[in-house]
PyMOL Python script that loads the backbone (N, CA, C, O; Angstrom):
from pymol import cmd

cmd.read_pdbstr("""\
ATOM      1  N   UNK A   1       0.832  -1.195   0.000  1.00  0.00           N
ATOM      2  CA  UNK A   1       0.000   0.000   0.000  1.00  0.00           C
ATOM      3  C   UNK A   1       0.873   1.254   0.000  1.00  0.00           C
ATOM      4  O   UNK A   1       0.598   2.278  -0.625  1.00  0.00           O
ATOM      5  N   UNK A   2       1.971   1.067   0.777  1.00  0.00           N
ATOM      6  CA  UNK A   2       3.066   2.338   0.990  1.00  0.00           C
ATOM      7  C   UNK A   2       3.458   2.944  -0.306  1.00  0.00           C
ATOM      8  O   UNK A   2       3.383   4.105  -0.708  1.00  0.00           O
ATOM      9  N   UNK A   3       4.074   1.410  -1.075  1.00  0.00           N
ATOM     10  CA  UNK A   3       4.524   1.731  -2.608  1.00  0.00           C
ATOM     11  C   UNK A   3       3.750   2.153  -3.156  1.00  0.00           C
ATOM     12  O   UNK A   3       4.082   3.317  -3.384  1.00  0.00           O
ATOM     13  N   UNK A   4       2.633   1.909  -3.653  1.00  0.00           N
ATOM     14  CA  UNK A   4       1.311   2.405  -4.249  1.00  0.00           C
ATOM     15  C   UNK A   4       1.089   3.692  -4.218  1.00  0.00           C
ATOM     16  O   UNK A   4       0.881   4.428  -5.184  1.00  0.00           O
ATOM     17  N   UNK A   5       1.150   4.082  -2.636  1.00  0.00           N
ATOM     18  CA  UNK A   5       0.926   5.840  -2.591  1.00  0.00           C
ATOM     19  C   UNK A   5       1.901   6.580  -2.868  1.00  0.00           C
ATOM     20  O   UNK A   5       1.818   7.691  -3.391  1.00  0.00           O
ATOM     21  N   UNK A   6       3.177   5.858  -2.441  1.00  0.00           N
ATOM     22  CA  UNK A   6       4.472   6.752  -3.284  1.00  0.00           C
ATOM     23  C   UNK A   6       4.158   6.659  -4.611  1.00  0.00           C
ATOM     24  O   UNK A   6       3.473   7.643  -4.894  1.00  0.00           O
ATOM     25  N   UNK A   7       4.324   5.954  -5.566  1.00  0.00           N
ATOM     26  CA  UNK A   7       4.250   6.080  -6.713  1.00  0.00           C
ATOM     27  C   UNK A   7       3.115   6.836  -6.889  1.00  0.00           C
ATOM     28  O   UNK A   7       3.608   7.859  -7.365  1.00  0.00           O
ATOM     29  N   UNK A   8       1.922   7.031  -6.828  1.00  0.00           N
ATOM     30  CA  UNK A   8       0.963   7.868  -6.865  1.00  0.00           C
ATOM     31  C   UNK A   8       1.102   9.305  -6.641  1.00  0.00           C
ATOM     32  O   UNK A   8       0.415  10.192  -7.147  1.00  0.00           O
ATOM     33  N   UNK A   9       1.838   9.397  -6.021  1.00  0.00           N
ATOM     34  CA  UNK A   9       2.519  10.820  -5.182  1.00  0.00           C
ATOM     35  C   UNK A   9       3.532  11.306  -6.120  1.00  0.00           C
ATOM     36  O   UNK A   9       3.668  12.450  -6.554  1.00  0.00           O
ATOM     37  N   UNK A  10       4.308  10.121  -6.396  1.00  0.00           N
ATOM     38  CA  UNK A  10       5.807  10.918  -7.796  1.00  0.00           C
ATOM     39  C   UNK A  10       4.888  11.270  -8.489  1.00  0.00           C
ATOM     40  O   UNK A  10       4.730  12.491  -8.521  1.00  0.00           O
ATOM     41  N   UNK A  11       3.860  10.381  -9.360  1.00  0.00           N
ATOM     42  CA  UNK A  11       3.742  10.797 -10.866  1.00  0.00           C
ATOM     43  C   UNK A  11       2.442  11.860 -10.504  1.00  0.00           C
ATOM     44  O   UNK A  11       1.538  11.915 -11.337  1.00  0.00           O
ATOM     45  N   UNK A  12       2.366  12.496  -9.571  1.00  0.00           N
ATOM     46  CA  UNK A  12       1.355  13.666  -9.144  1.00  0.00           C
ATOM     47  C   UNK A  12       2.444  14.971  -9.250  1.00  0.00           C
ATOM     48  O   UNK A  12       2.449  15.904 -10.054  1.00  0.00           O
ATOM     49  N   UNK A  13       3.253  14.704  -8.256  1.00  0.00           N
ATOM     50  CA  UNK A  13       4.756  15.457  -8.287  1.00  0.00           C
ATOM     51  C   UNK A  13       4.636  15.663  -9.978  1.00  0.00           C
ATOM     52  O   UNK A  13       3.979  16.617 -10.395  1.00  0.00           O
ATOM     53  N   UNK A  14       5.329  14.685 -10.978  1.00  0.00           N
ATOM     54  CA  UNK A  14       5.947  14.836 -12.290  1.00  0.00           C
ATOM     55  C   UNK A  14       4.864  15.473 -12.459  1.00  0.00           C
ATOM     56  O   UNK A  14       5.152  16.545 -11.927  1.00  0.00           O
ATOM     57  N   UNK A  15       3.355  15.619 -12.985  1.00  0.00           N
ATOM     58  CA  UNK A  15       2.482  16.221 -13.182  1.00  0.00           C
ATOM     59  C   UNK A  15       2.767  17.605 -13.009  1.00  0.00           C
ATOM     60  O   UNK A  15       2.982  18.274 -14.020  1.00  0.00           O
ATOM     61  N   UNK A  16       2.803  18.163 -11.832  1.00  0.00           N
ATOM     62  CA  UNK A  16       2.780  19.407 -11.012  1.00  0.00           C
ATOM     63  C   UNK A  16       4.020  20.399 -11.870  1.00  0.00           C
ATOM     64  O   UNK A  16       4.038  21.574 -12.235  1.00  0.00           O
ATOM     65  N   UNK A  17       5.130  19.107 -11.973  1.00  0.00           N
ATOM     66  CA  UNK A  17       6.073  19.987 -12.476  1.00  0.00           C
ATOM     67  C   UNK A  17       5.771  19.959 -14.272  1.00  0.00           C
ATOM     68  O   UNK A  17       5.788  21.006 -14.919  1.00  0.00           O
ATOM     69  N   UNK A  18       5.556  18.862 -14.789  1.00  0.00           N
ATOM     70  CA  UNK A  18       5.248  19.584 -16.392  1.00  0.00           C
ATOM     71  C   UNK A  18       3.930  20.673 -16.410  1.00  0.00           C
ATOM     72  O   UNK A  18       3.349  20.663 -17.495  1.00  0.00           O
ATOM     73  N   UNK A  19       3.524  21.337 -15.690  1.00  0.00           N
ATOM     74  CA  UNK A  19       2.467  21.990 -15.299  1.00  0.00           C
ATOM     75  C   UNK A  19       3.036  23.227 -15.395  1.00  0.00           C
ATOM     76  O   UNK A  19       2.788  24.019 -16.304  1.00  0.00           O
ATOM     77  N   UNK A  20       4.071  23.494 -14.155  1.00  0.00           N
ATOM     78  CA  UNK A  20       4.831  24.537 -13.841  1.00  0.00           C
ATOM     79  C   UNK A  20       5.762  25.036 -14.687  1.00  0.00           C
ATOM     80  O   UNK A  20       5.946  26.252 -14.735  1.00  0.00           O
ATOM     81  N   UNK A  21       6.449  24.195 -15.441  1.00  0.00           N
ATOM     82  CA  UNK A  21       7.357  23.722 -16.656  1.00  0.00           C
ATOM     83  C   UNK A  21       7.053  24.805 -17.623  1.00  0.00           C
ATOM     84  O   UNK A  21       7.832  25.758 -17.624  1.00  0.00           O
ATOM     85  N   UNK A  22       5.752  24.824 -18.694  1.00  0.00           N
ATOM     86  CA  UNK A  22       5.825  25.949 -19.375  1.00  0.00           C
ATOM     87  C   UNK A  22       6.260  27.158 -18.839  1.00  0.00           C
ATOM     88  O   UNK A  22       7.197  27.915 -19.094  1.00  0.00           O
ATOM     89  N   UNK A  23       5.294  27.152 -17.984  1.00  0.00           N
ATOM     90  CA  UNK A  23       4.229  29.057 -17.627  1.00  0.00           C
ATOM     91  C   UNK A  23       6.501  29.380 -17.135  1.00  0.00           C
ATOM     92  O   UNK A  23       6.921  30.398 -17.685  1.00  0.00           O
ATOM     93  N   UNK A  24       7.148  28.924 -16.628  1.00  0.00           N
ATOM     94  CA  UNK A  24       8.453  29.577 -16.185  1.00  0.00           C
ATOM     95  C   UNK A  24       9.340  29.152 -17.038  1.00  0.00           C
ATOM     96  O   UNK A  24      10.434  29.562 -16.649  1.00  0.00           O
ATOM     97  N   UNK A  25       9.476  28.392 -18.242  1.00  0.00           N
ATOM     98  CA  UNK A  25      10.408  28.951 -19.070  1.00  0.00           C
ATOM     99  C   UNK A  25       9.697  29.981 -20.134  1.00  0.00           C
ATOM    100  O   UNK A  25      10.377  30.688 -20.878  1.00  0.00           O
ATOM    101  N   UNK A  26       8.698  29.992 -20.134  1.00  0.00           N
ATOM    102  CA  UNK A  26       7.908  31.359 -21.396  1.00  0.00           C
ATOM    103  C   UNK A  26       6.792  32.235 -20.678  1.00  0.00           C
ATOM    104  O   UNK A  26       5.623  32.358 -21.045  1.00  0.00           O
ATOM    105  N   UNK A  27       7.295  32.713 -19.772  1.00  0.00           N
ATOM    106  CA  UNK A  27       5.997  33.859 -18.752  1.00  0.00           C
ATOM    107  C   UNK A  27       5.386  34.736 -19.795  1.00  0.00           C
ATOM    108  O   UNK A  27       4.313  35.321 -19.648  1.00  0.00           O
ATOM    109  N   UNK A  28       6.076  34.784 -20.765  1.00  0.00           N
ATOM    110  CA  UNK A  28       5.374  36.356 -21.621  1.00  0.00           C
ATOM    111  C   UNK A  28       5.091  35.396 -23.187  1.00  0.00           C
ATOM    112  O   UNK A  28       5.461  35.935 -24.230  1.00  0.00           O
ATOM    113  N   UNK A  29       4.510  34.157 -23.247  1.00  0.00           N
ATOM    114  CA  UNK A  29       4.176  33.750 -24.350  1.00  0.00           C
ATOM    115  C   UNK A  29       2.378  34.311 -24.421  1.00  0.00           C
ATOM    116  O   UNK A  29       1.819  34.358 -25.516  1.00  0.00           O
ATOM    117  N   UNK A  30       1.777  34.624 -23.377  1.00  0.00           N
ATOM    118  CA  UNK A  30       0.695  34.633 -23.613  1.00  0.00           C
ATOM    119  C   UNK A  30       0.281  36.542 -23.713  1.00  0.00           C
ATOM    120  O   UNK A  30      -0.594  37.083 -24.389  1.00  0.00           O
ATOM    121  N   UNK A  31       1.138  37.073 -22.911  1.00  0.00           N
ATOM    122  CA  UNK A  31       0.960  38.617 -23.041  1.00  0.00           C
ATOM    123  C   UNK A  31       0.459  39.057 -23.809  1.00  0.00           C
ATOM    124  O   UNK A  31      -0.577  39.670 -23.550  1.00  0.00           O
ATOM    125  N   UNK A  32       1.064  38.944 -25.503  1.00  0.00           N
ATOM    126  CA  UNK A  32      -0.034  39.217 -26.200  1.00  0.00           C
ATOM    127  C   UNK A  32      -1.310  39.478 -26.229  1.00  0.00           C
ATOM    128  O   UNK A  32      -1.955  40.527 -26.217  1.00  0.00           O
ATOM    129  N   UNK A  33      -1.656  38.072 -26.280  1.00  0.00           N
ATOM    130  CA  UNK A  33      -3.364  37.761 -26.154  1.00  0.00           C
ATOM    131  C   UNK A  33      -3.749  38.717 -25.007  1.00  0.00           C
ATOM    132  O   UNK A  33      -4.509  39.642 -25.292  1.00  0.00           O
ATOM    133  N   UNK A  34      -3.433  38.628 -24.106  1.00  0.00           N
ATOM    134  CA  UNK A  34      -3.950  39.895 -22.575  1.00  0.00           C
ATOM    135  C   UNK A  34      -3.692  41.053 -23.153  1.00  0.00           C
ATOM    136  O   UNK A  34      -4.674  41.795 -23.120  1.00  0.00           O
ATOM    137  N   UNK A  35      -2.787  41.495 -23.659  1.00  0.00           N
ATOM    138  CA  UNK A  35      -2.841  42.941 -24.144  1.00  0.00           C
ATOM    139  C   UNK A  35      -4.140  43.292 -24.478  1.00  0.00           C
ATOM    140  O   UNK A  35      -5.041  43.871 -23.870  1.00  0.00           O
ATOM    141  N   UNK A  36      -3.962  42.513 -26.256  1.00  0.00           N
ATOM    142  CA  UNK A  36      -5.507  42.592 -26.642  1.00  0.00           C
ATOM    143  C   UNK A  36      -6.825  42.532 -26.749  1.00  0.00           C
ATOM    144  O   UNK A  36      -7.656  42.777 -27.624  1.00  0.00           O
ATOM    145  N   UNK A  37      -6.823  42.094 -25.500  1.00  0.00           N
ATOM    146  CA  UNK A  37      -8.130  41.780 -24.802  1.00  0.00           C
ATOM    147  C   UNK A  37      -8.035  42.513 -23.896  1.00  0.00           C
ATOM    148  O   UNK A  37      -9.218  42.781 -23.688  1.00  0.00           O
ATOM    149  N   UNK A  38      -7.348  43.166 -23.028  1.00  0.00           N
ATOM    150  CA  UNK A  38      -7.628  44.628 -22.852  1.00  0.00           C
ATOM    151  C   UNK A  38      -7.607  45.645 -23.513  1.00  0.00           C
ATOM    152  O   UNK A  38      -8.145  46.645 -23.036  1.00  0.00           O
ATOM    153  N   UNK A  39      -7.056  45.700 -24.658  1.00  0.00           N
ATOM    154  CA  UNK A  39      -7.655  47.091 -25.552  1.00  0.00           C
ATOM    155  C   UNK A  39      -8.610  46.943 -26.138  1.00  0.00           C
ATOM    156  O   UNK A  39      -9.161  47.868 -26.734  1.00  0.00           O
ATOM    157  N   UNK A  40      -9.103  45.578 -26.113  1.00  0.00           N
ATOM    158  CA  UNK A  40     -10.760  45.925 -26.741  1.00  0.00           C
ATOM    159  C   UNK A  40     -11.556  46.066 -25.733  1.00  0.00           C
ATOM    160  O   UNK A  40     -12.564  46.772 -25.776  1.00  0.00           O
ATOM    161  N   UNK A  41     -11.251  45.532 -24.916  1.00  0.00           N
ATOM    162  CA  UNK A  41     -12.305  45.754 -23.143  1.00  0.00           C
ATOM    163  C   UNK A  41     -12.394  47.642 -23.357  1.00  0.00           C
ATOM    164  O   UNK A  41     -13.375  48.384 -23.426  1.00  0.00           O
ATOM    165  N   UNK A  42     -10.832  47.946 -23.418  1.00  0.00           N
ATOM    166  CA  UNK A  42     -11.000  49.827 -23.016  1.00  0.00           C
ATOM    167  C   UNK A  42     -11.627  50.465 -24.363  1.00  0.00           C
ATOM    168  O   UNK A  42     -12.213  51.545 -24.289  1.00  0.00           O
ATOM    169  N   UNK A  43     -11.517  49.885 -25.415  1.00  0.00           N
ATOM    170  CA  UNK A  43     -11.992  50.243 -26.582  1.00  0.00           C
ATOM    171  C   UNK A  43     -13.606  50.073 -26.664  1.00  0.00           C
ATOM    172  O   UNK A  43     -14.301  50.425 -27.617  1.00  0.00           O
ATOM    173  N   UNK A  44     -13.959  49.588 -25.718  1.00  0.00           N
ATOM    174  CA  UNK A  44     -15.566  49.391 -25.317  1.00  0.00           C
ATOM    175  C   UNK A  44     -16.354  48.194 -26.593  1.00  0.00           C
ATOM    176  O   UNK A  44     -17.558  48.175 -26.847  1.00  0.00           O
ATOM    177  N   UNK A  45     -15.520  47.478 -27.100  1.00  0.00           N
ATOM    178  CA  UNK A  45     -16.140  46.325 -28.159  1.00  0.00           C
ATOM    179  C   UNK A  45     -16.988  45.318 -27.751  1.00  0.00           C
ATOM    180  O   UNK A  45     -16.726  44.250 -27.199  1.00  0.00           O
ATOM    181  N   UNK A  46     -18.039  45.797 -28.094  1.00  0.00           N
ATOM    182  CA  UNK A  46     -19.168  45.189 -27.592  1.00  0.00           C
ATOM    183  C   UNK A  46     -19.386  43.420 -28.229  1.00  0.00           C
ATOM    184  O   UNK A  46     -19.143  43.145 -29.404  1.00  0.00           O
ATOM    185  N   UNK A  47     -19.804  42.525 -27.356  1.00  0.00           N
ATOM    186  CA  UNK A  47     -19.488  41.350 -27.765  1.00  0.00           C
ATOM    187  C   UNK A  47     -20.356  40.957 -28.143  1.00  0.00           C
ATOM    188  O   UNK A  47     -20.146  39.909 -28.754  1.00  0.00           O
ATOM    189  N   UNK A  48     -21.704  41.359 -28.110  1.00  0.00           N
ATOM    190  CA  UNK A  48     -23.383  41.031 -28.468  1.00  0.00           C
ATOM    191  C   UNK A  48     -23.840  40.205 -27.610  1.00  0.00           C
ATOM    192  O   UNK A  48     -24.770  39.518 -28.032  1.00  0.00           O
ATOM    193  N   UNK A  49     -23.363  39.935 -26.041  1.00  0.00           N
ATOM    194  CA  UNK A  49     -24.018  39.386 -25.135  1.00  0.00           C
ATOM    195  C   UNK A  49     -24.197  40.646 -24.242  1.00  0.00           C
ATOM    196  O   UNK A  49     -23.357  41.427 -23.795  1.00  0.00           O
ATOM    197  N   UNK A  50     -25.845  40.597 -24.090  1.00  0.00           N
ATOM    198  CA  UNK A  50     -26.641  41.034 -22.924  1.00  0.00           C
ATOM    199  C   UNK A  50     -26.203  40.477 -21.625  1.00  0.00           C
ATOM    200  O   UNK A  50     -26.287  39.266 -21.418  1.00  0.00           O
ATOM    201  N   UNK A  51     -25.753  41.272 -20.767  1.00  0.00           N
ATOM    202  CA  UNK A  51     -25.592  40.384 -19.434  1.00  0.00           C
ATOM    203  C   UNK A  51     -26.869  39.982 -18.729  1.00  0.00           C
ATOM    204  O   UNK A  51     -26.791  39.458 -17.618  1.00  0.00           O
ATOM    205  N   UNK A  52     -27.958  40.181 -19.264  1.00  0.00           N
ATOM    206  CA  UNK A  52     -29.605  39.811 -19.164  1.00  0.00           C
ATOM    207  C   UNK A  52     -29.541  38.397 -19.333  1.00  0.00           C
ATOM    208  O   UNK A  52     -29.842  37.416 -18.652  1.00  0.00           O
ATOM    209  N   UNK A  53     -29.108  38.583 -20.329  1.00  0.00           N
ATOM    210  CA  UNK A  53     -29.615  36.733 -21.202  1.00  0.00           C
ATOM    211  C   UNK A  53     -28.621  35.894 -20.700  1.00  0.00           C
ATOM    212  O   UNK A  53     -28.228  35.118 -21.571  1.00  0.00           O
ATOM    213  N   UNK A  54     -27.891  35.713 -19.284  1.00  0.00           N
ATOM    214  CA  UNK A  54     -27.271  35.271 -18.225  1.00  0.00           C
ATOM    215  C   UNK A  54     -28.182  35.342 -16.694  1.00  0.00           C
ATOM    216  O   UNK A  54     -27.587  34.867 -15.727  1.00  0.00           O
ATOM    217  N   UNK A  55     -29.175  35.746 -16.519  1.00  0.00           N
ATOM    218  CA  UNK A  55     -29.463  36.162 -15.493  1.00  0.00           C
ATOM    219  C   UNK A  55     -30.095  34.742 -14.837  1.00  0.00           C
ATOM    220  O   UNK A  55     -30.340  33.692 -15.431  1.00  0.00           O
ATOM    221  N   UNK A  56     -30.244  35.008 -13.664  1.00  0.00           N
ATOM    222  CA  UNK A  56     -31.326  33.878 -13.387  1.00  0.00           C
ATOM    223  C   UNK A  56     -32.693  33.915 -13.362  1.00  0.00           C
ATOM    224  O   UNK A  56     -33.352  32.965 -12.941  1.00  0.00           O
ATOM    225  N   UNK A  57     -33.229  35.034 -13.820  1.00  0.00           N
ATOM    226  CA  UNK A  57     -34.290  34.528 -14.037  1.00  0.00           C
ATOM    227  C   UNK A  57     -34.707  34.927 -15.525  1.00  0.00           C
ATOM    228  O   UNK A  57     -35.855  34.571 -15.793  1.00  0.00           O
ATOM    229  N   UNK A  58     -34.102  35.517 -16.445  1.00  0.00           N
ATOM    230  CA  UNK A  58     -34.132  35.113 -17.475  1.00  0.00           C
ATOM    231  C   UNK A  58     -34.082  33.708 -17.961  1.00  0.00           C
ATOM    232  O   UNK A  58     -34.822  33.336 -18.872  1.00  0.00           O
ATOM    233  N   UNK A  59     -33.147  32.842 -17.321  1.00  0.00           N
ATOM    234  CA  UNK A  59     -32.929  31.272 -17.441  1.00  0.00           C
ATOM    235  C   UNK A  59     -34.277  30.523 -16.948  1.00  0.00           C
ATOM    236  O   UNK A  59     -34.953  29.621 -17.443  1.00  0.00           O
ATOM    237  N   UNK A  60     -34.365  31.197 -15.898  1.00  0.00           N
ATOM    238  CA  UNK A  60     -35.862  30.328 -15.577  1.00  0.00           C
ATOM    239  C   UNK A  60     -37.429  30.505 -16.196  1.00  0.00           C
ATOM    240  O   UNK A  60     -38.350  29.691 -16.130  1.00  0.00           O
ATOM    241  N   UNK A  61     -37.416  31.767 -16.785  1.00  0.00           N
ATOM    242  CA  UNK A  61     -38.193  32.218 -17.562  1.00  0.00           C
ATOM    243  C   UNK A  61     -38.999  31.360 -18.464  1.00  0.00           C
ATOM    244  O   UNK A  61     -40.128  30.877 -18.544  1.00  0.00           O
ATOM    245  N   UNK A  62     -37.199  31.432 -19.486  1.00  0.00           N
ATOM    246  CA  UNK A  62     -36.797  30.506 -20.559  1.00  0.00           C
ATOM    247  C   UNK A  62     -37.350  28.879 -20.224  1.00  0.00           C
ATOM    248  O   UNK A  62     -38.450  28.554 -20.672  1.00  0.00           O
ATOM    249  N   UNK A  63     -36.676  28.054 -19.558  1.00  0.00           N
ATOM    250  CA  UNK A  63     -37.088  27.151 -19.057  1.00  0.00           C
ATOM    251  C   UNK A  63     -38.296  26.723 -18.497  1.00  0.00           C
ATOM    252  O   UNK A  63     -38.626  25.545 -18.630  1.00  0.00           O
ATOM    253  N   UNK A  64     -39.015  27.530 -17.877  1.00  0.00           N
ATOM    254  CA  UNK A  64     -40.597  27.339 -17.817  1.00  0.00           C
ATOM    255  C   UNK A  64     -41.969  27.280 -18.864  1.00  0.00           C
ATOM    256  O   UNK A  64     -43.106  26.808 -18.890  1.00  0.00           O
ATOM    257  N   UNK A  65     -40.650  28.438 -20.051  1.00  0.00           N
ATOM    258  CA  UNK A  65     -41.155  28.759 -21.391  1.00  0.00           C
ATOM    259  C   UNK A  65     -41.448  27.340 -21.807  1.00  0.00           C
ATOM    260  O   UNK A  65     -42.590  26.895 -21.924  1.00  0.00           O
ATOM    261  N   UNK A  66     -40.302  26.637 -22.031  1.00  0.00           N
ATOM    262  CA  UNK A  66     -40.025  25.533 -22.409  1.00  0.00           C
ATOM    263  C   UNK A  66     -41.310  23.970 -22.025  1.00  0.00           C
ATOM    264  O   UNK A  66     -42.200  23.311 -22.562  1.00  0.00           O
ATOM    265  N   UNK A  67     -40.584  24.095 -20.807  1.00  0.00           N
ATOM    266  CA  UNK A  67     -41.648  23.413 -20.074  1.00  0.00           C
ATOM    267  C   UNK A  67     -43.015  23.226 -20.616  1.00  0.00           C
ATOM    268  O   UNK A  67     -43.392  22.263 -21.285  1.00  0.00           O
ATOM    269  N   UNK A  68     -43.991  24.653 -20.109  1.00  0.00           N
ATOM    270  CA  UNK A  68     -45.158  24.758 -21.338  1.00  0.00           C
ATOM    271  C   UNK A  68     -45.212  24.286 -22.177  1.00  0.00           C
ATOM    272  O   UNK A  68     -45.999  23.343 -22.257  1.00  0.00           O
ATOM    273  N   UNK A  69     -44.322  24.697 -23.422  1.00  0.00           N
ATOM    274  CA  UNK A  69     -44.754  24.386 -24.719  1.00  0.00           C
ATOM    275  C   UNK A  69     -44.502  22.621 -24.496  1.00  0.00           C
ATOM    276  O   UNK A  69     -45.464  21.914 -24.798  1.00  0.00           O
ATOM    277  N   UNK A  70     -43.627  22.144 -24.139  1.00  0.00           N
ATOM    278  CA  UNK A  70     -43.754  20.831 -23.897  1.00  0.00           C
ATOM    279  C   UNK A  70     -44.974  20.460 -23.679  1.00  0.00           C
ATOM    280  O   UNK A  70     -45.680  20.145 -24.636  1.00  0.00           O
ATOM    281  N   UNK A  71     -45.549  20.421 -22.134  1.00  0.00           N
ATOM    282  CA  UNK A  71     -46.617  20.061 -22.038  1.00  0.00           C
ATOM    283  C   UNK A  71     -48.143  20.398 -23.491  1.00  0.00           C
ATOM    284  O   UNK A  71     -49.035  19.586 -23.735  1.00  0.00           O
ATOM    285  N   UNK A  72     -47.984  21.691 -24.135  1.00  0.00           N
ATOM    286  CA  UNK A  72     -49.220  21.970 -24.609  1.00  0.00           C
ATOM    287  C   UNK A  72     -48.773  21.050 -26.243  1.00  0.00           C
ATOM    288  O   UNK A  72     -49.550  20.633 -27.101  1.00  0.00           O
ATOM    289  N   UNK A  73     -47.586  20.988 -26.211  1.00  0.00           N
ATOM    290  CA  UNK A  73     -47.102  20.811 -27.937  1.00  0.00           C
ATOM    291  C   UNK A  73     -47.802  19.720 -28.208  1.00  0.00           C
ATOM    292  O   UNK A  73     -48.623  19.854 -29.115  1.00  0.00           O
ATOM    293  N   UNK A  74     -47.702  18.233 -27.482  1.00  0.00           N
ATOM    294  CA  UNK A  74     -49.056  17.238 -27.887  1.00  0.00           C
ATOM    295  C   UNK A  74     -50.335  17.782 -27.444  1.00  0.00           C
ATOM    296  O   UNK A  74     -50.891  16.825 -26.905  1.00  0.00           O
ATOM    297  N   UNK A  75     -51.205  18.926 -27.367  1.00  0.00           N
ATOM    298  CA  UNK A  75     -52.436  18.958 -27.195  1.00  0.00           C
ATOM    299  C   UNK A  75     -53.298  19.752 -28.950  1.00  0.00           C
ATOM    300  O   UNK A  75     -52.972  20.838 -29.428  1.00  0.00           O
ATOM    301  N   UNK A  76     -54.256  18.905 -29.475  1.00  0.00           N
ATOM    302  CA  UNK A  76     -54.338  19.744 -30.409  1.00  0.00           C
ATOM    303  C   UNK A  76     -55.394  19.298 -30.394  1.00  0.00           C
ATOM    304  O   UNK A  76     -55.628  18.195 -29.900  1.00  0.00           O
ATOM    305  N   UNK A  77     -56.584  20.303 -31.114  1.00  0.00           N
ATOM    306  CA  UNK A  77     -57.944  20.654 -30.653  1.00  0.00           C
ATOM    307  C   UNK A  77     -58.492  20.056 -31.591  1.00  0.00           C
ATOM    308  O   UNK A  77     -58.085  20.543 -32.645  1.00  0.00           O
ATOM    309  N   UNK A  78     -59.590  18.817 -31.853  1.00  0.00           N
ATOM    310  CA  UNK A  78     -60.160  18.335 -32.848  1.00  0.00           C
ATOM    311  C   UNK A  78     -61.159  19.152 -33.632  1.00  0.00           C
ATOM    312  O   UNK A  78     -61.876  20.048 -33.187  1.00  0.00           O
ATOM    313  N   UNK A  79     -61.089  18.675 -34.941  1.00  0.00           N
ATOM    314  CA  UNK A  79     -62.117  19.770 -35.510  1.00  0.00           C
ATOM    315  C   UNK A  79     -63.341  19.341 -35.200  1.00  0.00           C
ATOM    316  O   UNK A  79     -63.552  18.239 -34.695  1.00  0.00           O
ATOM    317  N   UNK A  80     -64.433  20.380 -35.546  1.00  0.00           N
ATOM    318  CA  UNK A  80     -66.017  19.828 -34.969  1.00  0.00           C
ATOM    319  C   UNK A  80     -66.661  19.567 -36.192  1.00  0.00           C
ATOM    320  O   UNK A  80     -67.820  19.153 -36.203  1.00  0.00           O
TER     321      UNK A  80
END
""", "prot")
cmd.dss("prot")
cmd.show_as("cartoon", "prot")
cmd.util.cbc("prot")
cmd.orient("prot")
């Protein structure tokens, strides 16, 4: 059982370190990308999401919407 958890423990260790491994030999590979995604944040570029159509009860709205039409979608009115 001892061996088991050591070995479990190194290759968690080796993990941890190919993990750590990039981000400190290339800290500024990603800068870029952050730059530019803050100058469009300050540039005010709108992304076409409403922070509405996230809300919770917009979601539940939606979902109750749903619901309904479920229930009514098999009901259909015979002719007379």
């Amino acid at each position: 059982l001892e061996l088991e958890l050591g070995e479990l423990l190194q290759e968690f260790q080796d993990v941890v370190e190919e993990l750590k491994a990039p981000s400190q030999s290339k800290p500024h590979a990603y800068q870029h990308v952050l730059q530019e995604a803050k100058c469009r944040t300050l540039q005010g570029d709108d992304s076409g999401v409403e922070d509405s159509d996230y809300s919770e009860a917009s979601l539940g709205n939606s979902l109750n919407t749903s619901e309904e039409e479920l229930h009514t979608a098999g009901v259909t009115l015979a002719p007379k």
